[in-house]
N, C-alpha and C positions, 0 to 999 in steps of 0.2 A: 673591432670586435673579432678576437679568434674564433679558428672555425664550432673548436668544441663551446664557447659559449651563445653561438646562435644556434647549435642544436638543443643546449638546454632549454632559449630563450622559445625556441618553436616548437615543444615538448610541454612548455606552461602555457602555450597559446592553445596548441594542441587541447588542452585539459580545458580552458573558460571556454573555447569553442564548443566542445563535451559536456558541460554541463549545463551551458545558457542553453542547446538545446533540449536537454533533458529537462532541467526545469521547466524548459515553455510548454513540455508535454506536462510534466509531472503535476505542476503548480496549476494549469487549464481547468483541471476539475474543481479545487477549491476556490478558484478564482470566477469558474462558468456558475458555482452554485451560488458564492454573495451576489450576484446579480440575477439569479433565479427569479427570487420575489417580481424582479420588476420586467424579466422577460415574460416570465408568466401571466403579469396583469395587462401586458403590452399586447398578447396574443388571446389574452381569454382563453388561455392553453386550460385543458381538463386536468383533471387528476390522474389521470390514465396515460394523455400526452406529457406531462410534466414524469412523470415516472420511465416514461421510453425516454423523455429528451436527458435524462440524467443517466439512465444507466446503458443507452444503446455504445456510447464509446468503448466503456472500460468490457462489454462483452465481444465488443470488435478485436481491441487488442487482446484478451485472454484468447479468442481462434486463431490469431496469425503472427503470435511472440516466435516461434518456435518457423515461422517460413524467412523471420527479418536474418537471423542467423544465419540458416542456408543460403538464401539472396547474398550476403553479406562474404560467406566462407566463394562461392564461386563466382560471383559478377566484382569481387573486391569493395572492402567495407566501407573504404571512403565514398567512393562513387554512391552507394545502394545508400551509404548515412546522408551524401549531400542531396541525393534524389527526395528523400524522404524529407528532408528539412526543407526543400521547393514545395512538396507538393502540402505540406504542412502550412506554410506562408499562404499558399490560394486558399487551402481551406478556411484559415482565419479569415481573411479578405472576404469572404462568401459570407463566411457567419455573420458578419458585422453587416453585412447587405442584405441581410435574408430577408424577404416579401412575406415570410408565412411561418407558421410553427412545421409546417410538415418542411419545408426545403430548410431550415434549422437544423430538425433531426435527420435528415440525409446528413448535411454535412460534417453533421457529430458523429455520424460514422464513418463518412472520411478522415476527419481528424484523426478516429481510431484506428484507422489502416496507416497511416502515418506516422501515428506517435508509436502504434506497434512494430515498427522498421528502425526508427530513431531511438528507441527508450533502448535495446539491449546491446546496440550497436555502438552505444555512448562507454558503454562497462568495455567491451571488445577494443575499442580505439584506445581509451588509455592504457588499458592493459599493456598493448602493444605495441605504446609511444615509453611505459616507464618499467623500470627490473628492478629485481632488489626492493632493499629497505625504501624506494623512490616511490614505486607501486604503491604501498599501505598508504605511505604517506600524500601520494595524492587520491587513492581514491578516498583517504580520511577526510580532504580536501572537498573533494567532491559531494562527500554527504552531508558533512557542515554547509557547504554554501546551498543545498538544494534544502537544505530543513529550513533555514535562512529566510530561505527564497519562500520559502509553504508557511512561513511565519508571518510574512508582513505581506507580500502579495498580495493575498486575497483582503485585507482591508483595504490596499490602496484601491483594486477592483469592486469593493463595497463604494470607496466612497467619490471613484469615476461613475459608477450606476445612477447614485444620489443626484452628485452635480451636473453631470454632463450626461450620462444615459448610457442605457444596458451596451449599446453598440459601442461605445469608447472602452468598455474594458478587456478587450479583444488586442488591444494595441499594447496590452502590457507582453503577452504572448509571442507578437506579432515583431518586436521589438528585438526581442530574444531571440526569436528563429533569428530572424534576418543577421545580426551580428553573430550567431554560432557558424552559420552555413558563411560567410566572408572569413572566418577565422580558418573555420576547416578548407577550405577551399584551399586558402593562403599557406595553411601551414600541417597538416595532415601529411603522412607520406602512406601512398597506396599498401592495402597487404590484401593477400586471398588464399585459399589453401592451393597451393601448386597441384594436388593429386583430386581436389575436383574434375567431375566430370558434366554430370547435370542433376537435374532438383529429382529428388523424392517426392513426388506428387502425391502417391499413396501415402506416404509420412506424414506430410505437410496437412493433409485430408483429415485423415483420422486423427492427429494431434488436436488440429483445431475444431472437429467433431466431439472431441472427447474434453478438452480444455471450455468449449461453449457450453456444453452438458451439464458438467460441474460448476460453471461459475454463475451459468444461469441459473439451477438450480438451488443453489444456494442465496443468490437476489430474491428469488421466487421466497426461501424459506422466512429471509428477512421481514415479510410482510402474511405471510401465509403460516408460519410456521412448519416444521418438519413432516407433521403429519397430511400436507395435503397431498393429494394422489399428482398431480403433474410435479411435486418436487419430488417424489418418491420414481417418479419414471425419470425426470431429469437426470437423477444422480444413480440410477441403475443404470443406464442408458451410458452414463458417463466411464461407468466398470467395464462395460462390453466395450466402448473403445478403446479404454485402457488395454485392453489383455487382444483387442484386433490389430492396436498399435504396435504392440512390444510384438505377435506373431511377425507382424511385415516387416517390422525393423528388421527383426533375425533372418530374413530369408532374403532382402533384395541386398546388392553388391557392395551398395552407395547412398546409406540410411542416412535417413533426415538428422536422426541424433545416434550419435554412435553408442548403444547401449553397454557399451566395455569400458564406457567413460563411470559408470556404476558401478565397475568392479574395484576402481581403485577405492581404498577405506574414505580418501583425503576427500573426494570429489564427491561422496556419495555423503559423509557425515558431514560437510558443508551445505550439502543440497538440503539436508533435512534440517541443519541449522539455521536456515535462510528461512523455511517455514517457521520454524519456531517462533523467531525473532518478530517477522511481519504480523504472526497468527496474535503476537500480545499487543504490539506497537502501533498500527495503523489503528485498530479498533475501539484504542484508549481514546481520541480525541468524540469522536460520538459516543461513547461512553461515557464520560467524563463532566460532555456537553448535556446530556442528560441530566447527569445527577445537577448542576452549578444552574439548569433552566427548569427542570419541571421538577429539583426536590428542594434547592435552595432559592428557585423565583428567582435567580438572576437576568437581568437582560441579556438580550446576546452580545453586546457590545463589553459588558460587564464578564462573560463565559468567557469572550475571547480573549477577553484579557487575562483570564484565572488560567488559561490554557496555555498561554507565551511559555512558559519552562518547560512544555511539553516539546518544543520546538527548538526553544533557546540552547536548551542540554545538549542536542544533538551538532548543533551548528558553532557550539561553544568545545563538545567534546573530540570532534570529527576530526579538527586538524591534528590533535595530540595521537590520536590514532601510530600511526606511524613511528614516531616514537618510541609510543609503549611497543609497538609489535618489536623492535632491533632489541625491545631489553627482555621481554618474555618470550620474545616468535609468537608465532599466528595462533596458533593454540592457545598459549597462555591468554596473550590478550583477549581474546575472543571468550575465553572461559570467564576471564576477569569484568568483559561486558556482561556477562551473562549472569555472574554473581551480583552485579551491581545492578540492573535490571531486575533483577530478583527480590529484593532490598527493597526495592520502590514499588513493586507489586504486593510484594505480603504486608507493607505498611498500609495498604488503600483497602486489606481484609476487612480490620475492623471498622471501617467507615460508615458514617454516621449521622444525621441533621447536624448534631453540635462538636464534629473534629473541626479544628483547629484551619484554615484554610491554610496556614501557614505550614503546618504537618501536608496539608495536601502536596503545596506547592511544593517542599523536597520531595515526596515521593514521586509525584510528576519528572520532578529534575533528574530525578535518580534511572528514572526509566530510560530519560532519552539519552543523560552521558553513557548507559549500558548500551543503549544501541549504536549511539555514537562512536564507542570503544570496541562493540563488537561485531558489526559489520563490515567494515573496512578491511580487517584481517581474516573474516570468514570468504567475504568475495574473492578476494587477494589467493587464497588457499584452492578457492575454487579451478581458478582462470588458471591457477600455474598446474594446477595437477593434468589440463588440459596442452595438447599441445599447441603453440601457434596456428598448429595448420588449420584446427578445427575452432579456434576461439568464437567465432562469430556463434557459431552452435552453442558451445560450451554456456556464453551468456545470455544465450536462450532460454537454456535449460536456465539458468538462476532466476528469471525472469518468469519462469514459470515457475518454480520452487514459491519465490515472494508473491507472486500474482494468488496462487493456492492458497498460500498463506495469509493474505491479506483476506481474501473474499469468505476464507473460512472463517476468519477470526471474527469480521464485520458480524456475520451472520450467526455465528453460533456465538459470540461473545452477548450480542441484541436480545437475541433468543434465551437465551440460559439467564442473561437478566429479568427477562420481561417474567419467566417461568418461575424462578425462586422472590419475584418481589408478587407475583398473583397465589402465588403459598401461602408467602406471609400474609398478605392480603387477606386473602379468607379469614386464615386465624384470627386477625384483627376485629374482621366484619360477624362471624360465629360471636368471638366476647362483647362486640356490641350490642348483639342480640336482632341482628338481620338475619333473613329467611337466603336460602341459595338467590333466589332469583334476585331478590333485592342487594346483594352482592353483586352478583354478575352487571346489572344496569347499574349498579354505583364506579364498577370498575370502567365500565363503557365511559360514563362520567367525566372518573379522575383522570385521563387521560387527554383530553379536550378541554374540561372547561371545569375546574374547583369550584370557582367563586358561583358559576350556574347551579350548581349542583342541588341544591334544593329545590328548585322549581322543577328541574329536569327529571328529577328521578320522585313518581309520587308514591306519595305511601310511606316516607321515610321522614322520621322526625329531625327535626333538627339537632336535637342532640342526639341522636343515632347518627349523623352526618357527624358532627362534632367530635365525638367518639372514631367514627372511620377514617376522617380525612385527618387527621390528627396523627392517627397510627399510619396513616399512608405514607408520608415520607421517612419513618423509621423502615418502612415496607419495601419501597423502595432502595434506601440506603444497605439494609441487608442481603437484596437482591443481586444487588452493583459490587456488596464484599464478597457476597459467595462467586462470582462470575470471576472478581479477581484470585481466587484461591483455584480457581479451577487454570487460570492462564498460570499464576504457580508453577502447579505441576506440567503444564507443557513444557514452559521455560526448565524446568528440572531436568524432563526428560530428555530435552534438545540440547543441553548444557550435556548430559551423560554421554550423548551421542558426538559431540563433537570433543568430550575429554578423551573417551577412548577409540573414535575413530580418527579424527586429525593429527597421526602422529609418523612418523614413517617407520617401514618397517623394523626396523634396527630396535625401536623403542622412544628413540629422540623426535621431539615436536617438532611438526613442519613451521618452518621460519621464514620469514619474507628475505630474509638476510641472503639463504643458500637457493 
């Protein structure tokens, strides 16, 4: 073997090492929640406990995306990625051993200081194992096999819970570390920015001060709604770090994120692109799972099945990535995602009790070959407008871009449905000829238990129920179109922002190619 074909062959090793650990963080969550049910009843966990033990990780990693970068740009990314993939391996270990639901959720925040070191560390190493038209095409590589991974994973962890027990599905995770961190170990070559010095404390502080604020807050919303006064301090709270963060960036020597990384069009209309994308894409499978379980009564084995094209799209689209970027450059493709994304969103507008599942399933498909096709070349755009020295950062910052994007979309996507299907709602319960109150405890209701619903709510005739719950899933189904018309127009706006900011100065689109 010549020498330049063991640098390709350790440039592809490079990349399965990258993403087996990124999916064993990525894929953790959908994989830790099919086995929910039965850690839950194993623990006698509360509802209070059951709600910290799901959402304490991912508000771990939204505080500390933004320190794994800096760690990564001055202690060198391999070292700080293969630290993170050890300490990653115990915390599995732990999980799977845990004595109690409270030492469970400890460890779920270790995980989350982990997976927050590994997750944008993984974007940073391939970046800076592959150039050129190589780059799209493996990070195209990388989002296919991680949608892949988030597609079938969590069934095999549904049904290691079933036969074997909640603690065996920890070893799908556990599997992945262990073979990413031997890969990278073996075949990674060290980088770090030559012109570090040391950590931004004050940065690292207040980003993850300000990053906790807002993604709490917005978990908070998801079950509270907008209006409740701790979500209303959460995400005030979250302003003032903003605007305490960006003063101390500008003033110390050797900031956490280099705020000049904003001035360039490429870096900045990517970063907003990155929201966009996440803000429609993560939100659609709970969305989705909604409508296929509490409007069309599927089982969940039944949902998740109706849900594969949400996933398959992406891991079917991902490779071609690269490709289309050397025939359109980064812009095109990414706009071409975005139109195609687009497509599969205003199709799920007029949705319905009786569309077609098979009109769903393309639109489902359409959604994730758009993110499939425009992700890869918006990251790709990201990381090069960045220079080497700072990439560890750079895919902080993306990581914070998608993390935003994701927890907004969850939350305000949940919400804006729950809000336009309790409108229709009403209307429906007013033509029945129910009084407000008798509306309100029917809604309490339809959301728990339909078939109870007579017994439960007195006062209300059975054909006053008949009448309500009837109109309830057109209620629903209009709830779920208007929420897609609204992610529309983000994706519009996000699409406009990366047409005319992703392009270089001259006028010509940035190209994975140059």
């Amino acid at each position: 073997m010549t020498t330049t074909q063991k640098i390709e062959t350790r440039k592809w090793l490079v990349l399965a090492g990258a993403t087996l650990l990124y999916l064993a963080t990525d894929a953790d969550a959908p994989n830790f929640n099919a086995a929910l049910p039965s850690i839950q009843e194993f623990f006698n966990a509360s509802a209070a406990q059951t709600q910290l033990l799901t959402s304490i990780g991912g508000l771990v990693v939204a505080a500390l995306v933004l320190l794994a970068g800096a760690l990564g740009d001055l202690y060198g990314r391999k070292r700080v990625f293969i630290l993170g993939g050890l300490g990653l391996i115990v915390s599995l270990v732990l999980q799977a051993l845990s004595p109690s639901i409270g030492f469970l959720t400890f460890m779920r925040s270790l995980d989350g200081v982990f997976s927050a070191i590994t997750t944008p560390l993984a974007i940073a190493i391939i970046t800076m194992e592959f150039k050129g038209n190589q780059r799209a095409m493996a990070l195209g590589i990388f989002t296919g096999a991680v949608a892949l991974g988030e597609s079938f994973l969590p069934v095999l962890a549904g049904w290691l819970s079933d036969t074997v027990g909640w603690r065996s599905t920890f070893a799908i995770a556990l599997t992945s570390a262990v073979l990413a961190v031997i890969l990278i170990k073996s075949s990674a070559v060290e980088s770090k920015d030559p012109n570090a010095q040391k950590l931004d404390i004050g940065g690292v502080v207040l980003s993850g001060l300000m990053m906790l604020s807002f993604v709490g807050g917005l978990l908070m919303a998801g079950s509270n709604g907008f209006g409740d006064p701790l979500v209303i301090a959460a995400l005030l709270a979250a302003v003032v770090f903003l605007v305490l963060f960006i003063w101390w960036e500008r003033r110390v020597d050797k900031p956490a994120l280099e705020l000049s990384l904003f001035q360039n069009p490429i870096f900045l209309s990517a970063f907003i692109g990155g929201f966009a994308l996440y803000f429609v894409y993560v939100p659609m499978n709970p969305l989705m799972q909604f409508y296929f379980q509490d409007v069309l009564a599927f089982s969940a084995l039944a949902a998740s099945a109706a849900l594969i094209p949400l996933s398959l799209g992406t891991a079917l689209a991902g490779p071609f990535a690269g490709k289309l970027t050397a025939r359109l450059g980064s812009r095109g493709s990414t706009i071409a995602g975005f139109a195609t994304m687009l497509v599969g969103v205003l199709m799920l507008v007029p949705l319905g009790t009786s569309t077609s599942i098979w009109i769903i399933a393309l639109s489902l498909g359409l959604i994730a070959v758009g993110y499939g096709l425009a992700n890869p070349p918006r990251t790709d755009s990201l990381m090069s407008a960045a220079s080497d020295d700072v990439a560890g950062v750079a895919s902080s910052a993306n990581s914070m871009s998608t993390e935003a994007g994701s927890s907004s979309g969850n939350a305000l996507g949940m919400t804006l449905a729950m809000i336009f299907t309790r409108g229709a709602l009403t209307n429906l319960g007013t033509q029945a000829g129910l009084s407000s109150d008798e509306i309100q405890k029917a809604r309490e209701v339809i959301h728990t238990a339909l078939s109870d619903a007579t017994s439960a709510v007195p006062g209300i005739s059975g054909a006053q129920l008949d009448a309500l719950f009837e109109g309830a899933k057109t209620a629903a189904s209009t709830g779920l179109g208007l929420t897609m018309l609204v992610m529309a127009v983000v994706l519009l706006v996000g699409g406009a922002i990366v047409w005319f900011g992703m392009r270089k100065p001259n006028g010509q689109s940035q190209s994975a190619t140059e």
